[in-house]
C-alpha positions in Angstrom: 0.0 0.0 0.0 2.5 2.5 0.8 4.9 2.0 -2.4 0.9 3.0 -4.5 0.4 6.2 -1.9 4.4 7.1 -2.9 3.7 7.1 -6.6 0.2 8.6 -6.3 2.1 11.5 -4.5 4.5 11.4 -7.3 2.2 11.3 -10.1 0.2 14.2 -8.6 3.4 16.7 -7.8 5.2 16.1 -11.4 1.6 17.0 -13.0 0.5 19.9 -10.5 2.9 21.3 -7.3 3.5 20.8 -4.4 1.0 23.5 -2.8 -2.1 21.6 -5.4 -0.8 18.6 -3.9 -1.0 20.2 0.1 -4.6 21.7 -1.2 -6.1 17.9 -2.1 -4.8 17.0 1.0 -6.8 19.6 2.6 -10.0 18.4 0.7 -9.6 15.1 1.6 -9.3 16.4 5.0 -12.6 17.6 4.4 -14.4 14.6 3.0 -13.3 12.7 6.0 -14.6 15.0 8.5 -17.6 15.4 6.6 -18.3 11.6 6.9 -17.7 11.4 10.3 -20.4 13.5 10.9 -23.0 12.1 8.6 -22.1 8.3 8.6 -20.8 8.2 12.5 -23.2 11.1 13.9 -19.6 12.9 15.1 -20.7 16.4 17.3 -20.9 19.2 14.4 -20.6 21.9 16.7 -20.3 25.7 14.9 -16.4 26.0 15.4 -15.4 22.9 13.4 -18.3 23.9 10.8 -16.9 27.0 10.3 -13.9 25.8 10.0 -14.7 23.4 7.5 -16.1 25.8 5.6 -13.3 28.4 5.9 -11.4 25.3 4.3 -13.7 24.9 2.0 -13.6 28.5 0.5 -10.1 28.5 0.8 -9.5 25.2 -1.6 -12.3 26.7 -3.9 -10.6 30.2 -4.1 -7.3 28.5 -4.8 -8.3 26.5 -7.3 -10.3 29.7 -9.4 -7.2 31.5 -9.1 -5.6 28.3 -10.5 -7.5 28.0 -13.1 -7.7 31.7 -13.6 -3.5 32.1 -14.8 -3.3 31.3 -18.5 0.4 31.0 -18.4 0.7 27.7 -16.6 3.5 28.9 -13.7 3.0 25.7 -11.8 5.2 24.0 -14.9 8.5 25.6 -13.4 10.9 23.8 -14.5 10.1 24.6 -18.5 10.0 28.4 -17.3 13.1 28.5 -15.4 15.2 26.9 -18.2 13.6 29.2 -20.9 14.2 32.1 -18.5 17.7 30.9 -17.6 18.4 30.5 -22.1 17.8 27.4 -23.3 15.8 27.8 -26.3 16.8 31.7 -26.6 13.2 32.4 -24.7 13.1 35.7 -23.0 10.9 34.8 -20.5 10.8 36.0 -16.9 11.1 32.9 -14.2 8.4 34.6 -12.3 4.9 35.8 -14.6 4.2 37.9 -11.4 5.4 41.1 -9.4 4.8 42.3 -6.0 4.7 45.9 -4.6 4.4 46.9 -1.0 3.0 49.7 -0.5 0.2 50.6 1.6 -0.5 46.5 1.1 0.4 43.7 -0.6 -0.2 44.0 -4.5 -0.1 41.2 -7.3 0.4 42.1 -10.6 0.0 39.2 -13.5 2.2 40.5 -16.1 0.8 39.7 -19.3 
């Protein structure tokens, strides 16, 4: 069993990240809490509800931002090599740039 959970974890880093990876952990986080308290009748008390679904809106806002960048950042490796020459690309490692000002800005560079 473990050698299957190594290469699932494998399979699912080389094709996403490491933080998609972390974020499906979180959602199955939430499907097993979530079935503790329907199938076992677990206490659903307001904290861990909210929590939950503070969890919930936090995988769901990830994944629309995710889904959201057209330039495909989470493919690294490809950027950093075409940034870094190979293949005469002139393309920035980084398709993003912060400011701090009066707060933290993101600017997508386009």
């Amino acid at each position: 069993m473990c050698p299957g959970i190594l290469r699932f974890t494998y399979l699912v880093i080389g094709h996403t990240s490491p933080v998609s990876y972390q974020v499906l952990g979180h959602f199955k986080l939430l499907v097993i809490l979530a079935a503790g308290i329907f199938i076992f009748k677990e206490d659903a008390n307001e904290l861990r509800l909210a929590g939950m679904l503070l969890a919930f809106a936090g995988i769901v806002m990830y994944t629309t931002l995710k889904q959201g960048m057209a330039s495909g950042w989470e493919k690294s490796s490809s950027v950093f090599k075409a940034a870094s020459g190979a293949g005469g690309s002139s393309v920035q490692p980084f398709p993003f740039s912060f400011r701090v000002g009066k707060g933290l800005e993101t600017k997508i560079r386009e």
